[in-house]
N, C-alpha and C positions, 0 to 999 in steps of 0.2 A: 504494500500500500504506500503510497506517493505520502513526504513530508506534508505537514500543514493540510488546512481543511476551506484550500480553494475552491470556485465553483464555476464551470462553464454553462452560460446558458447560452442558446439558440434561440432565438427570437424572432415572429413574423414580423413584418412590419407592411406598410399603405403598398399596394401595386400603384395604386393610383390617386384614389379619395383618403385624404389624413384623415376624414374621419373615421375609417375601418381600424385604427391605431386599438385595441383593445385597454381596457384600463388594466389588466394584468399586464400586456406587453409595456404601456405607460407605468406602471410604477416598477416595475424590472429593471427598466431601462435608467429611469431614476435614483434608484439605487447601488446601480453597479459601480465598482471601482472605478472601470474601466469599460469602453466598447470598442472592442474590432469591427473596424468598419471597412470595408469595401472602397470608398471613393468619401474620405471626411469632409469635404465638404459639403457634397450631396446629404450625408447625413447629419452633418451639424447644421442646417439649415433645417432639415427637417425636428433635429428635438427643439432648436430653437422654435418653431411654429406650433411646437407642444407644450413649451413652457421647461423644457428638461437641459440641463446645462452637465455635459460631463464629461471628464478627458477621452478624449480620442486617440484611437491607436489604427494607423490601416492597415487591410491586410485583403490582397486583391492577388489572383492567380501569378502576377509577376514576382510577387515576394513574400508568397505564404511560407516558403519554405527555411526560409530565414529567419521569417517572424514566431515559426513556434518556438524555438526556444525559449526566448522570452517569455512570450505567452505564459509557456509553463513553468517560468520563475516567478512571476507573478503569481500565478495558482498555487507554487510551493509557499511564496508568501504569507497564502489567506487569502489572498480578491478572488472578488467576483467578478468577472470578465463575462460579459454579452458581446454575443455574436450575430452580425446585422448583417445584410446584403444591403444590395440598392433599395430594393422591390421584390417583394412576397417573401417564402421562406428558405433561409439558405441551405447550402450545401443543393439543393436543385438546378441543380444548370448555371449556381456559382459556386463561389470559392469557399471553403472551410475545413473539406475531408482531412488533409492534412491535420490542420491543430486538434479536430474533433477525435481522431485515432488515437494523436498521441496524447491527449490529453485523459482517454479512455486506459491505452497501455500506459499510463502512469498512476493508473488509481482514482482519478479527481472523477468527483460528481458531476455530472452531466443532465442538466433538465433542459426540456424543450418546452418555450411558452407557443403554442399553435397558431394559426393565423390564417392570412390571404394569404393565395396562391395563383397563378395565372394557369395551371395549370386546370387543377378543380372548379377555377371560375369560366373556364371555358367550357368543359365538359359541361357542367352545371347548365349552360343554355344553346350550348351544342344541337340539341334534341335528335343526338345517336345512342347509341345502346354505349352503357358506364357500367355496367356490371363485370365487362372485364376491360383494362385497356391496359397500353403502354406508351409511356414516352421516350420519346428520340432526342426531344433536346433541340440542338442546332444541327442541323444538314449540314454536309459540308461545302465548301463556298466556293469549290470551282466546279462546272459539270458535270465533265464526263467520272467525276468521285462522287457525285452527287444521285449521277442515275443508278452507277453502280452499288448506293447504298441501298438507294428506292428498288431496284430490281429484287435485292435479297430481302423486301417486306414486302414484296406485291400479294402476298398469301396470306398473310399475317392476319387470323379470324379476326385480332380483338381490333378494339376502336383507336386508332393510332393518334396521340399528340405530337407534336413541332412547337419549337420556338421558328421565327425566321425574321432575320433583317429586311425592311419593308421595300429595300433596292436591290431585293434577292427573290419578292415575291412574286412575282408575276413570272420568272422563268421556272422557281417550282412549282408552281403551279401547272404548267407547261410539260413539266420535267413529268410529275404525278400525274396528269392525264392519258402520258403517254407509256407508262411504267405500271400505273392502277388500272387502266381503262377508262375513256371518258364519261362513262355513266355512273363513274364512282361519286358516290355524295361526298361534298366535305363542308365547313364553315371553317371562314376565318373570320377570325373576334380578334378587331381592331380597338386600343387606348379600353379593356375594360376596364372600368369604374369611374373613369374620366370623364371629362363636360364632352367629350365626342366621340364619347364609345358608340363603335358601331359594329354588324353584325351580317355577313353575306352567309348565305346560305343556297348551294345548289352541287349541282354536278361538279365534278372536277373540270369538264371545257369547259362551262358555262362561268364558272370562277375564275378559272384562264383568261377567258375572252374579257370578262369586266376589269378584271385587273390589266388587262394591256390596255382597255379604253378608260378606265377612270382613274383620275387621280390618286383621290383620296385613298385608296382601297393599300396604297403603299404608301400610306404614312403612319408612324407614333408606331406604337410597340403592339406586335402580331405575334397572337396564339394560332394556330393552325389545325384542326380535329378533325381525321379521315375516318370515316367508316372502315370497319375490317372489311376482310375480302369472305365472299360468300365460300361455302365448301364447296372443295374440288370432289367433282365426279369421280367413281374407282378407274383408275387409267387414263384422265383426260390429261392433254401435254401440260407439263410445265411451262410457261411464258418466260420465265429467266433462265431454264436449258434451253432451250429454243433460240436464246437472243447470243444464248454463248458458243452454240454451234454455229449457227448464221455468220457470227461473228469471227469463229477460225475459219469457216470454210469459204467464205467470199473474200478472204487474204489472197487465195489462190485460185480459184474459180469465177466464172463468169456467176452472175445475178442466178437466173433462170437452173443453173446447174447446181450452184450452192443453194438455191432452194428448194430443189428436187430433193436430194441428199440430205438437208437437215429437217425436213417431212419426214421421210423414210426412217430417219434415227429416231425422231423422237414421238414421231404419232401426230406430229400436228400439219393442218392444213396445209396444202402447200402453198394457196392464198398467202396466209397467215407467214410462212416463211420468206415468200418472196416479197412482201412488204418492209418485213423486213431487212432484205438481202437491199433495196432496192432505196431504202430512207435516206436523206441528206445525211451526209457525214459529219458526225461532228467537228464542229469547227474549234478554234483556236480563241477568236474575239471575246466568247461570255466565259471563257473558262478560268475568269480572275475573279478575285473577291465582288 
């Protein structure tokens, strides 16, 4: 058991509206010796607008891993150290795993005050099946790594969450249509809890399509919530064997021949193969952040 009777907590805090601030997470927050925070001045702005004045300490993916140490000199101490992100609750798609392990393999108490989440606040008005899902987080930010993530969850029964950069949106969008199939449902929940949360809701083209004509649809901070994918028939082709045969074998063949061939391998249409023998090539232009 770790010297002294330090304590970490974990703390939700506002995705959006300060008023979701709980009075548990407010008088936590108040109390603590100390808060690791993510980005301090984002957060010192924030307890300042709650009336909470209290030393900051950062502590953001660039230099978590420096920072536990301390951390956990301070825990040997005695303090009580809160643990904040920007927005909703940490260690979710940010930074803490680091101090939270070692502060665990050290012995120190560990409580978590619960909160907002971007993640449950999407599902929550989604209106897709929540009884199973999973999230993904951030896509990755060049393409052709982007499809190849989306190809290995085109199956995926349960109800899939995304974070996504709102100058990234409209091409996964694009990217999903063509990886899920266009008739796949999805919503994206734009700024929720904000004075302009907004909420699309259709197809995957049909969200494609509005997102390359409207603006707004790629601003402020996007939740993303795809339908899982219905069950597969006994036997019926894989769509990402399919993409990765297609893929070796029009290296070296004409269209027409490598879609012959990757039909016969795997059972699927030969349509369906030469479609894709036959698709623009990925290009080079979108495959940056």
């Amino acid at each position: 058991m770790a010297v002294g009777h330090g304590r970490l907590q974990v703390v939700a805090t506002p995705i959006g509206n300060l008023a979701d601030l709980s009075e548990r997470a407010r008088a936590t927050l108040a109390a603590a010796d100390v808060i690791a925070a993510e980005d301090t001045r984002h957060t010192g702005a924030r307890l300042q607008a709650a009336g909470i004045s209290r030393p900051l300490l950062s502590l953001h993916e660039h230099n978590e891993t420096r920072r536990v140490p301390e951390v956990l000199a301070r825990l040997a101490a005695g303090e009580t150290v809160a643990l904040v992100s920007d927005a909703g609750t940490p260690l979710l798609s940010d930074p803490g795993f680091e101090l939270l392990r070692g502060a665990l393999q050290a012995g120190y108490e560990v409580q978590v005050v619960p909160g907002p989440s971007a993640i449950t606040a999407a599902l929550a008005v989604a209106g897709l099946p929540t009884d199973r899902f999973c999230f993904e987080g951030f896509l990755p930010a060049r393409a052709a790594e982007r499809r190849g993530v989306l190809a290995g969850l085109a199956h995926e029964a349960r109800t899939l969450v995304f974070f996504e950069a709102p100058h990234r949106i409209a091409a996964t969008l694009a990217d999903l249509a063509t990886e899920f199939g266009a008739e796949r449902r999805a919503v994206v929940a734009r700024e929720l809890t904000k004075a302009h949360e907004t909420t699309y809701r259709g197809t995957l083209a049909e969200l494609a399509a509005r997102a390359a004509a409207e603006a707004n649809l790629a601003r402020g901070e996007i939740t993303l919530v795809v339908q899982g994918a219905a069950p597969r028939e006994p036997g019926s082709p894989d769509s990402a064997e399919l993409r990765r045969v297609v893929d070796i074998l029009a290296r070296e063949l004409p269209p027409g021949r490598a879609a012959a061939l990757a039909a016969a391998l795997t059972g699927a249409p030969r349509a369906a193969a030469y479609a894709l023998a036959t698709r623009k090539p990925t290009g080079t232009a979108d495959d940056g952040a």
